[in-house]
C-alpha positions in Angstrom: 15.8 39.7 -0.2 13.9 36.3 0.0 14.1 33.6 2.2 14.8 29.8 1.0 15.6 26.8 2.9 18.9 26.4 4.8 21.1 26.6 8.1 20.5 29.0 10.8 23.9 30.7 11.7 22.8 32.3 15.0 21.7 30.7 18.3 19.3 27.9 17.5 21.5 26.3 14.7 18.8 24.6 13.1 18.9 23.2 9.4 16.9 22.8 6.5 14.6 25.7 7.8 13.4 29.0 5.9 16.3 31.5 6.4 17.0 34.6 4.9 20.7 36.2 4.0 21.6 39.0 6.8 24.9 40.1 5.2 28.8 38.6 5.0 30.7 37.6 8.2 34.6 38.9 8.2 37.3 37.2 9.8 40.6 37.3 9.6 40.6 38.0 6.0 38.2 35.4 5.6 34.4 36.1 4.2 31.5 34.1 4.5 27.5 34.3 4.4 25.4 34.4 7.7 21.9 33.4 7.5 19.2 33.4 10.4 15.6 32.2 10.7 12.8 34.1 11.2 13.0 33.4 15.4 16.4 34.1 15.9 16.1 37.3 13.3 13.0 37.9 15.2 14.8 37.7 18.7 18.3 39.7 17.4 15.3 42.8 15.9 14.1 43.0 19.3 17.4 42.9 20.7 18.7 45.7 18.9 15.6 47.9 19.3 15.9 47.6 22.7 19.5 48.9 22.7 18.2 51.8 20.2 15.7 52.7 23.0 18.1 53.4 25.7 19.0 56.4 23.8 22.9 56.2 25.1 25.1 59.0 24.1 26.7 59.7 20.9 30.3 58.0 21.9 33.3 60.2 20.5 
C-alpha cells in the first residue's frame, strides 16, 4: 500500500492530507473506500492493541 493525498474518513475529517487505503466500507449493499491519515490510523492501531491486550475470552 502507499499513501497519496486525500480525505480522512475517520474522526478528524481533514482533506487534501497524506492518507492511505484501509480497506472497503459495506453498507446496505452499498461499497465504498475508507481512507485515514497517519494520526487517526495512528490513534485506531493503538486502539485496537489495547483491546488485543486485555486478552478477553475466545467468545463462542
Amino acid at each position: 500500500m502507499s499513501w497519496g493525498t486525500g480525505d480522512c474518513w475517520l474522526g478528524c475529517e481533514r482533506t487534501g492530507v497524506p492518507v492511505i487505503w484501509l480497506g472497503p466500507l459495506q453498507w446496505d449493499g452499498q461499497h465504498a473506500p475508507v481512507y485515514t491519515c497517519k494520526p487517526c490510523l495512528d490513534r485506531l492501531k493503538a486502539r485496537a492493541l489495547a483491546y488485543f491486550m486485555q486478552r478477553r475470552p475466545v467468545a463462542v
